[in-house]
Each structure stands twice: as C-alpha cells, then as structure tokens.
C-alpha positions in Angstrom: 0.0 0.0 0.0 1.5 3.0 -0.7 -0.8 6.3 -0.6 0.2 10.4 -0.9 -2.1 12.6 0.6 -1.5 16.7 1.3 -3.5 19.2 2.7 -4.3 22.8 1.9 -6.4 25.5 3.4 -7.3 26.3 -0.5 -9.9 23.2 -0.8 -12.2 21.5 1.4 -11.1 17.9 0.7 -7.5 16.2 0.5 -5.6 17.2 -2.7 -3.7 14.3 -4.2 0.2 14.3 -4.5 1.8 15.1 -7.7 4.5 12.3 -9.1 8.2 14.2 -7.7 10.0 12.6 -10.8 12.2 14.7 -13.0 9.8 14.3 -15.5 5.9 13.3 -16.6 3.2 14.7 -14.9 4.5 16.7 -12.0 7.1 18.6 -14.6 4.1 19.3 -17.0 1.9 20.9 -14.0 4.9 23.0 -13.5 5.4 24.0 -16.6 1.6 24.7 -17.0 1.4 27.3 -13.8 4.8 28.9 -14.9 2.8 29.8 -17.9 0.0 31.8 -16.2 -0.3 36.1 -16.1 0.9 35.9 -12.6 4.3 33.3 -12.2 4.2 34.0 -8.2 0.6 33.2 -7.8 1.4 30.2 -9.9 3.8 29.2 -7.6 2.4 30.0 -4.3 -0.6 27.9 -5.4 1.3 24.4 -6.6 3.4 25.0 -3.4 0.8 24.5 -1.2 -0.5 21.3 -3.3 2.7 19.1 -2.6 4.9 17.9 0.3 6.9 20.2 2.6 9.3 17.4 3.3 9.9 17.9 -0.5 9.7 21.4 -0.9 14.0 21.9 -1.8 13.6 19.6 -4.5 10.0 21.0 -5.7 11.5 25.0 -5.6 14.8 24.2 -7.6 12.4 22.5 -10.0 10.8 25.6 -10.5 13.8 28.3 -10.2 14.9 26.9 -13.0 11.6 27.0 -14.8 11.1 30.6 -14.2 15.1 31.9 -13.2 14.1 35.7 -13.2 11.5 35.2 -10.4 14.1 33.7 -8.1 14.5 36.0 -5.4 10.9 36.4 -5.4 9.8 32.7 -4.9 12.7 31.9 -2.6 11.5 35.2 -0.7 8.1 34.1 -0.6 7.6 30.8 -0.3 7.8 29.1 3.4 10.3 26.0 3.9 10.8 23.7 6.4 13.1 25.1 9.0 16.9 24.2 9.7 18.7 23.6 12.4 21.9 25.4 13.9 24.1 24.7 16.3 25.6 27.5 18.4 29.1 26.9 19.8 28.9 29.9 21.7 25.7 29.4 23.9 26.1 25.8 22.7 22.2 25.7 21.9 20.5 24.8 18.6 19.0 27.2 16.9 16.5 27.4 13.7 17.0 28.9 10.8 15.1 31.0 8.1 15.2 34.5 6.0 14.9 36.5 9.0 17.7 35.9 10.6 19.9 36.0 7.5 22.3 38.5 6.1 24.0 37.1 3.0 25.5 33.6 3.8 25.3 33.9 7.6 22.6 33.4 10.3 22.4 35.2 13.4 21.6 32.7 16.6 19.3 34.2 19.2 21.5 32.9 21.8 24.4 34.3 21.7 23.4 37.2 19.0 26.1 36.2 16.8 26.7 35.4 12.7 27.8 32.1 11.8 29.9 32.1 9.8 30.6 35.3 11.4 30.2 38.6 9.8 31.0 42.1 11.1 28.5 44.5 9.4 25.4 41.7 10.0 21.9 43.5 10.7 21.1 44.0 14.7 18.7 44.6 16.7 18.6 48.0 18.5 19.8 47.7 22.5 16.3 47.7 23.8 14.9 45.6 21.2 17.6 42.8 22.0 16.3 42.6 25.8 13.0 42.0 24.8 14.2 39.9 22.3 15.6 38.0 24.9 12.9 37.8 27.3 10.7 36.6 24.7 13.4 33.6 23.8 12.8 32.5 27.1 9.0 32.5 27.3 8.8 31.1 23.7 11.3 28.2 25.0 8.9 28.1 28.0 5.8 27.4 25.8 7.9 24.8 23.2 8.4 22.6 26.5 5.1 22.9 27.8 3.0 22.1 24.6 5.7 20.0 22.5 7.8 18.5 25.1 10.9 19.2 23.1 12.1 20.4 19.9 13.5 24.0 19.0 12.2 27.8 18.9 13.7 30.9 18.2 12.5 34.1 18.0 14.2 36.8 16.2 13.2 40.9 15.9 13.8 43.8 13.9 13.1 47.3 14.9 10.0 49.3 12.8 9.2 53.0 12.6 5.9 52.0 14.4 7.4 49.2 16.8 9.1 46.5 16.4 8.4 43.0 14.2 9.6 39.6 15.0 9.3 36.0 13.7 8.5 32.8 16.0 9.8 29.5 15.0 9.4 26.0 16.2 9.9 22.6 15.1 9.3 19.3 16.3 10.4 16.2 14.5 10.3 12.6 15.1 12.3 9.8 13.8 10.8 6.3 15.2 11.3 3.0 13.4 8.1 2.9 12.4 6.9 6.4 11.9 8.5 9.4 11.1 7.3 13.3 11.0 7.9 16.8 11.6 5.8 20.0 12.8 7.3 23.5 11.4 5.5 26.6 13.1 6.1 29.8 11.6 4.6 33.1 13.1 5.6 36.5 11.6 4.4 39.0 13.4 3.8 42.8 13.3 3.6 45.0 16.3 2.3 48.7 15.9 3.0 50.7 19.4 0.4 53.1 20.6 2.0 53.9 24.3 -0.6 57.2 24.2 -3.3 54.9 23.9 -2.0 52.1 25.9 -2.8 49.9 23.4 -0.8 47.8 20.3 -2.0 46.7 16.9 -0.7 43.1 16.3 -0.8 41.7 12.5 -0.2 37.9 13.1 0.6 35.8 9.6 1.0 31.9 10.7 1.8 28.9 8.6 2.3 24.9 10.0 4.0 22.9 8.0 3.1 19.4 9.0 4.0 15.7 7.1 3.9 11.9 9.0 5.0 9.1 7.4 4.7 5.8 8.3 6.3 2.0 7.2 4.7 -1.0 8.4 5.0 -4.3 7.0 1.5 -4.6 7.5 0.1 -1.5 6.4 2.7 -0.6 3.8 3.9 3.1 3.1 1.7 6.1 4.3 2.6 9.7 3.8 0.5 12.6 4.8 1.8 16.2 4.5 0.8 19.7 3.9 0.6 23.2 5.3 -2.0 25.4 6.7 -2.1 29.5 6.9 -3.9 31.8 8.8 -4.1 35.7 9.2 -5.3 37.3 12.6 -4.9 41.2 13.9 -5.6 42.3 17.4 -5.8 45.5 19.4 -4.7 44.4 22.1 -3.8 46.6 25.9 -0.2 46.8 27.1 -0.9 46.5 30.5 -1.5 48.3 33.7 0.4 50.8 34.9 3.5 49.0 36.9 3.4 46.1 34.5 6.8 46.2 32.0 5.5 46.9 28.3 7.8 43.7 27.4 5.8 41.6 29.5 2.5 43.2 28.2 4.1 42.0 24.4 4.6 38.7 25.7 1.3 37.9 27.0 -0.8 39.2 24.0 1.9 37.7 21.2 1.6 34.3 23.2 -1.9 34.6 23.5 -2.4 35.1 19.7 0.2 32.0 18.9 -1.2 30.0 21.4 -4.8 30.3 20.1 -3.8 30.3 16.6 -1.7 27.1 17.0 -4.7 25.2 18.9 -6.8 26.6 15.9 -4.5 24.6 13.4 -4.2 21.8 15.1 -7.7 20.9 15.6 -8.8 21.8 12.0 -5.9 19.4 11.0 -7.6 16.8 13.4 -10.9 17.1 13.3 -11.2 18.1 9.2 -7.9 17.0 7.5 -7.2 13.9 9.1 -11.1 13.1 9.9 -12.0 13.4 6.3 -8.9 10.7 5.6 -10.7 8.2 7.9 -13.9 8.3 6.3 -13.1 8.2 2.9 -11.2 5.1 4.1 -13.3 3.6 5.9 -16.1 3.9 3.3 -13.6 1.9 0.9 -12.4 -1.0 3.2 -14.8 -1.8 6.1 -13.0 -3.6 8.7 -16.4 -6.1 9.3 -17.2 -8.4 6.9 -20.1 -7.5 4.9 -22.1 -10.5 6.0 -21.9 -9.4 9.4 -22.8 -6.1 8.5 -26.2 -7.1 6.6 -26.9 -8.9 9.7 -26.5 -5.8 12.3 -28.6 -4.0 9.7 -31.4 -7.0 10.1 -31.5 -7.1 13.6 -31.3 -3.2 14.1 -34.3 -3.4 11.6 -36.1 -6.2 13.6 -35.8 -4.3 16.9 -37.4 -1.5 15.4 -40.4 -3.4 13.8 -40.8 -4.8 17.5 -40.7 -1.5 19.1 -43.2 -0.4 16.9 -45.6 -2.7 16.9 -45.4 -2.6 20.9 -46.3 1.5 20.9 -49.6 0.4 18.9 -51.0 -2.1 21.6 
C-alpha cells in the first residue's frame, strides 16, 4: 500500500500528490502554472499542493523553470526550517530569512553570525532585551506544549514598533513512523504607548508531514501546510506592568490560540475526512456481518413499533 495525501487551506477535501520525478506529470503541471499572467501566484498555489518534506527539491524545480522570479519565490515561499548549532551558547537554533544576512545566520542565543560577519543586521539595544525575554518565554511554551524540539525568536526594529518571527519545530524519527511540525509566526507589532494599546498583525503557517512504514500497512505519507491571518488591538498593561511583559502575554496569547486553531482543523477536518473516505472503501467487518446488524437493528425496530400500537 502506498498512498500520498496533502493538505491545503485552499480546498475543502485532501488534494492528491503530484509524481516528484524529474519528469511526466509533475514537470508538466509545472510548466503549466509557470505559464500563467501571474508566475508567483502560480507558484504560491502548486506550493501548497505538494509535500513540505519535499519542498528543496519541488522549488529548484521551478527556479529553473522561471530563473528571473528567483529572489521572489525563494522570498516568498515558506520551507521547512533548519537547524543550527551555536558553539557559543552551545544551543540549537533554527533557521530562516529573517535571521539572514547574505551567507550567515544570526543565533538568538548568543546574538552572533555564523559564519561570522561584522557588518550583520542587529537589533537595537532595547529591542535585543525583549528579544531575549521573549526567547525564554517562547522556549517556556515549546516545553510545555511540544515536550521538546527547538524555537527561536528573532526581531527587527519598525518605525511604528518593532516585528519579529516565532519559529518551532518538532520532529520525530521512530522505526516505524516518522514526522515533523514546522511553526512559523511572523508578526507585526504597531505601538500606541498614548493609547495604551498595540496593533498586532499575526501571519502563521504549519508545515506538518507523518509518514509511516509498516510491513503490514505498507507506506503512508500525509503532509501539507496550513495558513492563517489574525490582527488584534490588544492593551499593554497596567500601569506597573513592563511593556515587554504586556508583548509577551498578547503575542503568546495570539500564537497560542492560533496554533490550537490549526491543530484541531488538522484533526478534526484533514485527518477526519482521511478516515472516512477510508473507511467507506475497506470496512473492517465483513459484509455478511454487516447485513446482519442492519437486520436485527431493523427487527428491533419493527418490534418497538408494533409494541407502541398495543
């Protein structure tokens, strides 16, 4: 047995898996989005229609399909997020185009480029304390509700405020099943200190795939991604109450609810709608057996029935 199935916000139902060869099928659906008015739409759509875990191979597929959108895909579209390992704090870190200046990436740890790089963007003074007090309640939240893995959270100062990414991944290798949870959370945080209040502009994608390899179940791989959009005006606290801390409660709040949000439309629609389309192909009881539950069912009503009219 060996069945594909991915996931995207864009449809209602399960979209089927395109072939990964270098050729065939999945190289002419390529070819036929690169062809559209809008290449980046193109691209952003077929993204979301095949499997993260694949998503290195599936974008230098279509670099080289359309070369002079390059920076613009690879700016654009969300991939699964690598891990670092800083010597300094000796921590792991994650990866991604936020805390990237040309070849080197800046660990939230230590606040240093590797490999190292002199003129690398910073955060302002200020903006690296909160930076780091929101490491440590991010890290706080990864333990509670994944029980391991990596986050890192990286800012950048804004005219208005400040802006930040959240990252976390979870991944599990077992003999028998393997997967991987990638939480992205860009977020954008308009101050209003006169108002004691902040705008936040929350963008969030998972990036989810499991696959499993039983000898008697056979190969099963399930992958997609999921986005959402929320923006809150939110209070920054009483008076007495650190406007960092304020930041962190209402960031984590929004992460927190939009993360539950995910994960139950991935439970209770994505993978819900896979077990009844399989179950209403292969019925684990025989059909015999099931003909004769529907009789006696049947029987027992007739009875009941015919009892109400004496």
């Amino acid at each position: 047995m060996h069945q594909n199935l991915h996931l995207s916000l864009k449809t209602t139902c399960s979209t089927p898996a395109l072939g990964m060869g270098s050729g065939g099928a999945y190289s002419e659906v390529c070819a036929t989005a690169m062809d559209m008015a809008n290449p980046l739409t193109s691209v952003m759509d077929l993204m979301r229609r095949l499997p993260p875990q694949k998503i290195n191979h599936t974008l230098v597929d279509v670099i080289s399909l359309k070369p002079e959108h390059c920076e613009d895909i690879l700016s654009s579209v969300d991939q699964p997020l690598k891990i670092a390992r800083d010597v300094h704090a000796d921590r792991d870190y994650l990866l991604c185009d936020y805390n990237r200046d040309g070849d080197s990436y800046r660990s939230p740890w230590s606040n240093t480029y590797d490999p190292p790089l002199e003129d690398g963007a910073m955060p302002s003074e200020s903006l690296r304390k909160r930076e780091i007090e929101i490491n440590t309640a991010f890290d706080q939240y990864r333990e509670m509700y994944y029980e391991g893995g990596i986050s890192s959270v990286y800012l950048w100062d804004m005219d208005h405020g400040f802006a930040g990414v959240i990252l976390i991944k979870k991944a599990g290798n077992a003999k028998l099943a393997s997967g991987c949870w990638d939480s992205i959370h860009v977020i954008d945080v308009v101050e209003r200190p006169s108002a004691k209040i902040s705008l936040y502009k929350l963008t969030s994608t998972v990036m989810l795939w499991l696959q499993t390899q039983r000898e008697s179940a056979g190969y099963f791989n399930l992958g997609g991604s999921l986005s959402r959009f929320s923006e809150r005006e939110l209070p920054l606290g009483d008076s007495g109450v650190p406007i960092t801390t304020s930041h962190i409660v209402n960031i984590g709040r929004m992460v927190e609810d939009v993360e539950n949000s995910i994960r139950s439309t991935l439970n209770e629609v994505y993978f819900g709608t896979t077990k009844n389309i399989v179950d209403s192909l292969r019925s684990i009881v025989p059909a015999s057996e099931e003909e004769k539950r529907r009789r006696l069912v049947q029987e027992v009503h007739t009875a009941l029935q015919n009892k109400s009219q004496l």
